[in-house]
C-alpha positions as CSV (number, residue, x, y, z in Angstrom):
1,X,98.8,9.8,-34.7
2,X,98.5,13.3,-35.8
3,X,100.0,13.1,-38.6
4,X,97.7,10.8,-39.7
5,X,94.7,13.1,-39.0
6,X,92.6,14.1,-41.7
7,X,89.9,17.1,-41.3
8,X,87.9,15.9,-43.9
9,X,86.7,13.0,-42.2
10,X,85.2,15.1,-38.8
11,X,83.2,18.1,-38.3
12,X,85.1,19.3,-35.5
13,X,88.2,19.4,-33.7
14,X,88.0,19.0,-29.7
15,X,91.3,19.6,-27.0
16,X,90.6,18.0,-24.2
17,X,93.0,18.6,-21.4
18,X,95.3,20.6,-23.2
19,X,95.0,23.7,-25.8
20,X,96.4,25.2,-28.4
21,X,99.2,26.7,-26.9
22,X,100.3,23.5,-25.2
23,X,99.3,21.1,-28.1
24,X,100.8,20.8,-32.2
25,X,97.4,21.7,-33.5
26,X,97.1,25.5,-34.2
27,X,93.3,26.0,-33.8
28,X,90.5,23.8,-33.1
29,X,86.4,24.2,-32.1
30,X,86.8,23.5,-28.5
31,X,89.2,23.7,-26.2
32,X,87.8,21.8,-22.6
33,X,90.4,22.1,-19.8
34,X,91.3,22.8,-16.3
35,X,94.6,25.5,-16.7
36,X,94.3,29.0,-17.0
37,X,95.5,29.5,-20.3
38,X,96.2,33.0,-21.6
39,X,96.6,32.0,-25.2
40,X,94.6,29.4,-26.9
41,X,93.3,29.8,-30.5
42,X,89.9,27.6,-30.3
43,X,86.6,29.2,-31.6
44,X,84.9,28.2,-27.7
45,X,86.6,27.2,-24.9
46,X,85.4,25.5,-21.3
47,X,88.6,25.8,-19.1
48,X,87.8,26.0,-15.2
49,X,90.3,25.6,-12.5
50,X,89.0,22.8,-11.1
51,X,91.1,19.3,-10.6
52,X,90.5,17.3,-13.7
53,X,89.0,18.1,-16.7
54,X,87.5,15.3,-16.4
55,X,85.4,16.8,-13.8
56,X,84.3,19.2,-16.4
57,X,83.1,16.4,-18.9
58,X,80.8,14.8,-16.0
59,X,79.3,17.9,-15.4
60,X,78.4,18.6,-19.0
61,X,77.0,14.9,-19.3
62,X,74.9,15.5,-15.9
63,X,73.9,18.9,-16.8
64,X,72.5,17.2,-20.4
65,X,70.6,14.6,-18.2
66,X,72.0,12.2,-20.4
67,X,72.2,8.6,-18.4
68,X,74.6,5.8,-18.4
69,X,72.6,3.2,-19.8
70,X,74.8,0.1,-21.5
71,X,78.0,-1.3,-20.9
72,X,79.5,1.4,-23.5
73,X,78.2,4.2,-21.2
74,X,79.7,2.0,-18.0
75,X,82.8,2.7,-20.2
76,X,83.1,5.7,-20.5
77,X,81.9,6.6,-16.5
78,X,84.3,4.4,-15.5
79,X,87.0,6.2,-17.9
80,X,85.8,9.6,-16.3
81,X,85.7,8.8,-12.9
82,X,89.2,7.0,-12.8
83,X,89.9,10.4,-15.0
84,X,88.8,12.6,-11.3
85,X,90.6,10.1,-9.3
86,X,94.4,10.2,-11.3
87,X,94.7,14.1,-12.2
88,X,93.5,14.9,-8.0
89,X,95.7,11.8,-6.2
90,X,92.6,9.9,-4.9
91,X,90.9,13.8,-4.4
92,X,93.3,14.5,-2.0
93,X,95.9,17.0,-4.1
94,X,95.4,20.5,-2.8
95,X,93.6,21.4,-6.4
96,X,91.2,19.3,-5.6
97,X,87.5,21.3,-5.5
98,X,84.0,20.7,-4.5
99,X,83.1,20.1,-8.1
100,X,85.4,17.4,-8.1
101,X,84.0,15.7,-5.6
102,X,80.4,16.0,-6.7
103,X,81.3,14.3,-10.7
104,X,82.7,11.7,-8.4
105,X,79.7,10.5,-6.5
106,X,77.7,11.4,-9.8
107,X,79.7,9.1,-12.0
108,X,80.3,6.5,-9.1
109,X,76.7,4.8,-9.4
110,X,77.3,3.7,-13.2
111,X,81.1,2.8,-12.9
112,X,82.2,-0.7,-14.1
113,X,83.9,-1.9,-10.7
114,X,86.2,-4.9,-12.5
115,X,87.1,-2.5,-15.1
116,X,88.3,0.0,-12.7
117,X,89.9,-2.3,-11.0
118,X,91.8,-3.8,-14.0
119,X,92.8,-0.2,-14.6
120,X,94.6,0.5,-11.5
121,X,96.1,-2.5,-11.1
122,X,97.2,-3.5,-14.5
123,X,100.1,-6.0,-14.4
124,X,103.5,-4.2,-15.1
125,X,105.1,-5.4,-18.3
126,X,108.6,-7.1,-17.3
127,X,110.5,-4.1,-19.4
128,X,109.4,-1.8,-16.5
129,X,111.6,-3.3,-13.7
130,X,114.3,-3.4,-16.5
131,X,114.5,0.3,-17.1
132,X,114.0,1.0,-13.5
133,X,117.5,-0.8,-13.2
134,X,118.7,1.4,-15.7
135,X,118.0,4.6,-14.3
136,X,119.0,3.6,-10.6
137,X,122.4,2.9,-12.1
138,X,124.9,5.5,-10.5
139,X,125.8,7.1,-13.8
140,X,122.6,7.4,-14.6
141,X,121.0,9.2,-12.0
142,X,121.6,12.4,-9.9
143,X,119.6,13.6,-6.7
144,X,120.2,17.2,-5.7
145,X,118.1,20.1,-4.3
146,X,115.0,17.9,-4.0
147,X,115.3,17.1,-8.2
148,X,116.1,13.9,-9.0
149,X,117.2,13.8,-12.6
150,X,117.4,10.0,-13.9
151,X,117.9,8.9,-17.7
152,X,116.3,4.8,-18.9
153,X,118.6,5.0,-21.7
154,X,117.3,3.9,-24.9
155,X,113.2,2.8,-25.3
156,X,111.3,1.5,-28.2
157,X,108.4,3.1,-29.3
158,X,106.0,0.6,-27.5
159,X,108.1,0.8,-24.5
160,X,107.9,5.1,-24.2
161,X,105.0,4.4,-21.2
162,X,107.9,3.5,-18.9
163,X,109.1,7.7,-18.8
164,X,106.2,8.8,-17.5
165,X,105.6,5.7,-15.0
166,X,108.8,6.4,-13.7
167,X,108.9,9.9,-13.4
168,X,105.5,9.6,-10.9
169,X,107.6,6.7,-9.1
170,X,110.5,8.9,-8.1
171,X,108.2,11.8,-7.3
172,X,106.9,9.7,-4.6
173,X,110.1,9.2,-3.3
174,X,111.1,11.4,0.3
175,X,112.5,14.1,-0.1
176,X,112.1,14.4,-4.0
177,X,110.1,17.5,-5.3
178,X,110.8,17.3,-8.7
179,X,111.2,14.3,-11.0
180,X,113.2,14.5,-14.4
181,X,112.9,11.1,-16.2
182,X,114.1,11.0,-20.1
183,X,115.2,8.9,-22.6
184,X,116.1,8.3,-26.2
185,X,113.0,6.6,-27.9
186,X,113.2,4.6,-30.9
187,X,116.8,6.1,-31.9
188,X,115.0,9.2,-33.5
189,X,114.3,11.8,-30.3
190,X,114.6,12.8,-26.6
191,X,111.2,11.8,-24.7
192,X,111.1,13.5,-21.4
193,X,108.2,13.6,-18.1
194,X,108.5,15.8,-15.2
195,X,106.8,15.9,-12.3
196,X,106.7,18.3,-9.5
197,X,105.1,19.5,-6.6
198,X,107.5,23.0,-6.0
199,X,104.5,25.7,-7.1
200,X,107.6,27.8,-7.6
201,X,108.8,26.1,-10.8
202,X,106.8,26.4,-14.1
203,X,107.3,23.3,-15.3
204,X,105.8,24.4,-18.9
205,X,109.0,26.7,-18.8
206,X,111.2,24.4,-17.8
207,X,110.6,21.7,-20.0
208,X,110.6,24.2,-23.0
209,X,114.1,25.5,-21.8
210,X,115.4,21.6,-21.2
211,X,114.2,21.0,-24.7
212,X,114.0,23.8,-26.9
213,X,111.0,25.8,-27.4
214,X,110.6,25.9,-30.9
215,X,111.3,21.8,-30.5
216,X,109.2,21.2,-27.9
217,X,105.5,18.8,-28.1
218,X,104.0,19.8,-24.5
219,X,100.9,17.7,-22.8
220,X,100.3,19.4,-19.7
221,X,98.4,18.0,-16.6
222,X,98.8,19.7,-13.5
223,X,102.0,19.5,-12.8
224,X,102.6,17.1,-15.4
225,X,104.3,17.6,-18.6
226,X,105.4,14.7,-21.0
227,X,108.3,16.9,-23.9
228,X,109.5,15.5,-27.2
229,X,112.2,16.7,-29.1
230,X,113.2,15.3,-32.2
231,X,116.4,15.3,-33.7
């Protein structure tokens, strides 16, 4: 947790995926991500519009000549290359570059196959199908100019992965461009995940306005934002 963070125990601090402007840290050493960012307070910065930043990471490892020798380095390939595959939809999303396709078949020869294959299909936890109920309740849902806007209720902390699973799920849905999933999580705040595939909505904006700026935590990823508010 961040507030648990304490600079005197690392040299550095290190965005990855995010910056300043989109994160609750103020500065750091090195911001690495794949959004144009106009403001972003790190001392050096690696942010090229490619599909994942993940592809960025590879390409600093390959570029090092550093190898993928043990099981920990298998890890971490495997971490990358899964990285590539979730932020471009299996490299077919239209943000998808030749870059990303290259850290791909670079990483590729030293992933762990069972471990990537654990990741993608990890067993749902039974709470899952439980809030999915809850949002497909009619009060609880509304579908209107391609948004479908759905609230789970109330989640415990350890249960908060469910927003975000179920925001992608209803994205995928025909004739949905925009997903709105929130909830209240542990009694204490509104969590919120959007998804969208409408270029014409800036969903950095819009989860700002839906939230509160000043109130706001944003994580973007493509055109992915997880918002927090707390009350």
């Amino acid at each position: 947790m961040l507030a648990d963070y304490d600079s005197d125990k690392f040299g550095a601090i290190i965005l990855v995926d995010t910056t300043t402007k989109n994160s609750p840290v103020d500065h750091c050493n090195l911001t690495i991500d794949h959004h144009r960012t106009p403001e972003d307070n790190a001392v050096a910065q690696i942010i090229e519009p490619v599909g994942a930043t993940c592809t960025l990471i590879a390409e600093a490892i390959r570029q090092s000549e550093v190898e993928f020798e043990d099981d920990q380095d298998m890890a971490v390939a495997t971490a990358l290359f899964f990285g590539i595959s979730n932020d471009t939809d299996n490299l077919v999303s239209l943000t998808t570059t030749d870059r990303d396709y290259a850290s791909s078949r670079f990483l590729i020869e030293s992933i762990d196959r069972n471990k990537l294959s654990k990741i993608i299909n990890y067993p749902l936890p039974s709470y899952f199908i439980e809030c999915e109920a809850r949002v497909l309740k009619d009060e609880n849902h509304q579908f209107a100019n391609a948004c479908y806007t759905g609230f789970v209720e109330s989640v415990s902390e350890k249960q908060r992965d469910v927003i975000p699973y179920l925001a992608d799920k209803m994205a995928r849905v025909d004739g949905v461009e925009t997903s709105v999933i929130f909830a209240i999580v542990g009694g204490k705040r509104i969590s919120c995940s959007v998804r969208s595939t409408n270029s014409a909505i800036d969903v950095d904006d819009f989860c700002k306005k839906l939230l509160g700026k000043n109130n706001a935590v944003v994580s973007k990823v493509l055109g992915r934002i997880d918002a927090v508010r707390y009350s």
